[in-house]
C-alpha positions as CSV (number, residue, x, y, z in Angstrom):
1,X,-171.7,135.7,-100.4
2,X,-171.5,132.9,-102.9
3,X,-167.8,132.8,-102.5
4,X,-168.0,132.6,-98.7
5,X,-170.5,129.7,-98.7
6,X,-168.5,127.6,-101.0
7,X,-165.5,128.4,-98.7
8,X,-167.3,126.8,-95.9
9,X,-168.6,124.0,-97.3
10,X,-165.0,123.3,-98.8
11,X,-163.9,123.4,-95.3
12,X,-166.5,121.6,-93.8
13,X,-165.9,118.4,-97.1
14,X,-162.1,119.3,-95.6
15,X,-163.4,118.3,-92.0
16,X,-165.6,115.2,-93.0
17,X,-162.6,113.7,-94.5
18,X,-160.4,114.1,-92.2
19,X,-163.1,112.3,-89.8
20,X,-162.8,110.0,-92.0
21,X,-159.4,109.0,-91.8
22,X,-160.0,108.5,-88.4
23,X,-162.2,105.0,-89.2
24,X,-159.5,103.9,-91.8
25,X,-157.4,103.3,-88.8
26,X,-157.3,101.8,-85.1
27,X,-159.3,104.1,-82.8
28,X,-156.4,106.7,-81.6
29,X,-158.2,108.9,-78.6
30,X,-155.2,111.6,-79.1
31,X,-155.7,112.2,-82.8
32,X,-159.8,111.6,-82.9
33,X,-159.5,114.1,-80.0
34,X,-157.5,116.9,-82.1
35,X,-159.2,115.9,-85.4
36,X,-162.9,116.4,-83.8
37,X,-161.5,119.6,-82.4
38,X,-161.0,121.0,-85.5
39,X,-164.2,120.5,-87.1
40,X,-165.7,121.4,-84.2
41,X,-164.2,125.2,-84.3
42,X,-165.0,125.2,-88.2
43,X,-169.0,124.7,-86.9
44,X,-169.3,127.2,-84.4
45,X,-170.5,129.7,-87.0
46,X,-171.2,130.7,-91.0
47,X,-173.0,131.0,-93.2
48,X,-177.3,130.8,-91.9
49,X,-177.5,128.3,-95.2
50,X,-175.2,126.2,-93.7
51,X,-176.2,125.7,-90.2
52,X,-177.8,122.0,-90.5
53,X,-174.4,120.8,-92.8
54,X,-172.4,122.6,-89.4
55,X,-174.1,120.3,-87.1
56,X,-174.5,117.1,-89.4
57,X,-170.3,117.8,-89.2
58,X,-170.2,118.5,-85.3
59,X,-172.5,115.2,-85.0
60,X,-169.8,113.2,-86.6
61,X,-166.9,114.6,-85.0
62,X,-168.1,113.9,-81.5
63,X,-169.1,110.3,-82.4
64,X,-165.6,109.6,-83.8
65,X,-164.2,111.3,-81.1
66,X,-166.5,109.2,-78.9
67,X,-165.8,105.9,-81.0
68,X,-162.5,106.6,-80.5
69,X,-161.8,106.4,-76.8
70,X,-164.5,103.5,-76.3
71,X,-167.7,105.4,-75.5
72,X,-169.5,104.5,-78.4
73,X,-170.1,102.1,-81.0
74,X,-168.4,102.0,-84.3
75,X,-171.6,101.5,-86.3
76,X,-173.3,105.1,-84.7
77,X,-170.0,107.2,-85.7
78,X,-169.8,105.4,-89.1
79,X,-174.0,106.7,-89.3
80,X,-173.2,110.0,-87.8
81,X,-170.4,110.4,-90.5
82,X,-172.5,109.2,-93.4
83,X,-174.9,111.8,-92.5
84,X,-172.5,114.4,-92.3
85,X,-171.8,113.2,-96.1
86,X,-175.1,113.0,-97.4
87,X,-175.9,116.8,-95.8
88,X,-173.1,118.2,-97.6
89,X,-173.8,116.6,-101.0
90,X,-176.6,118.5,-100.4
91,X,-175.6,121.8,-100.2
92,X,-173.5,120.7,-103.0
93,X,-176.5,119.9,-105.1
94,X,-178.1,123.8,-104.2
């Protein structure tokens, strides 16, 4: 069980970064749009401990994803992203 966990959370840290590749560059809809699709299959299920660092990391991929092709501000995926972050350094800390 503790093997599993850190697997996910590994993959979910895997996820967030790639998400955050996506602000180091211009807003690309086709790549947000695969990126976000990704992490959004890793969240769909796991471990019960893990469920708020799944969402924190579905948050942030739908806001890039959303950032992306124009439907939202910059500032609320770079928050939603943050939080996604600050979630998983939790379930680091544990």
């Amino acid at each position: 069980m503790v093997q599993a966990y850190r697997q996910e959370l590994s993959g979910l840290r895997q996820d967030v970064e790639a998400l955050a590749g996506l602000l180091d560059q211009s807003p690309d809809p086709v790549r947000a749009q695969l990126v976000a699709e990704q992490a959004l299959a890793h969240t769909q299920m796991g471990q019960e401990t893990l469920a708020p660092q799944r969402q924190a990391v579905a948050l942030a991929a739908e806001a890039l994803r959303d950032w992306a092709v124009g439907a939202e501000d910059r500032q609320i995926a770079e928050a939603a992203l943050l939080q996604a972050i600050l979630t998983l350094e939790e379930a680091g800390d544990q």
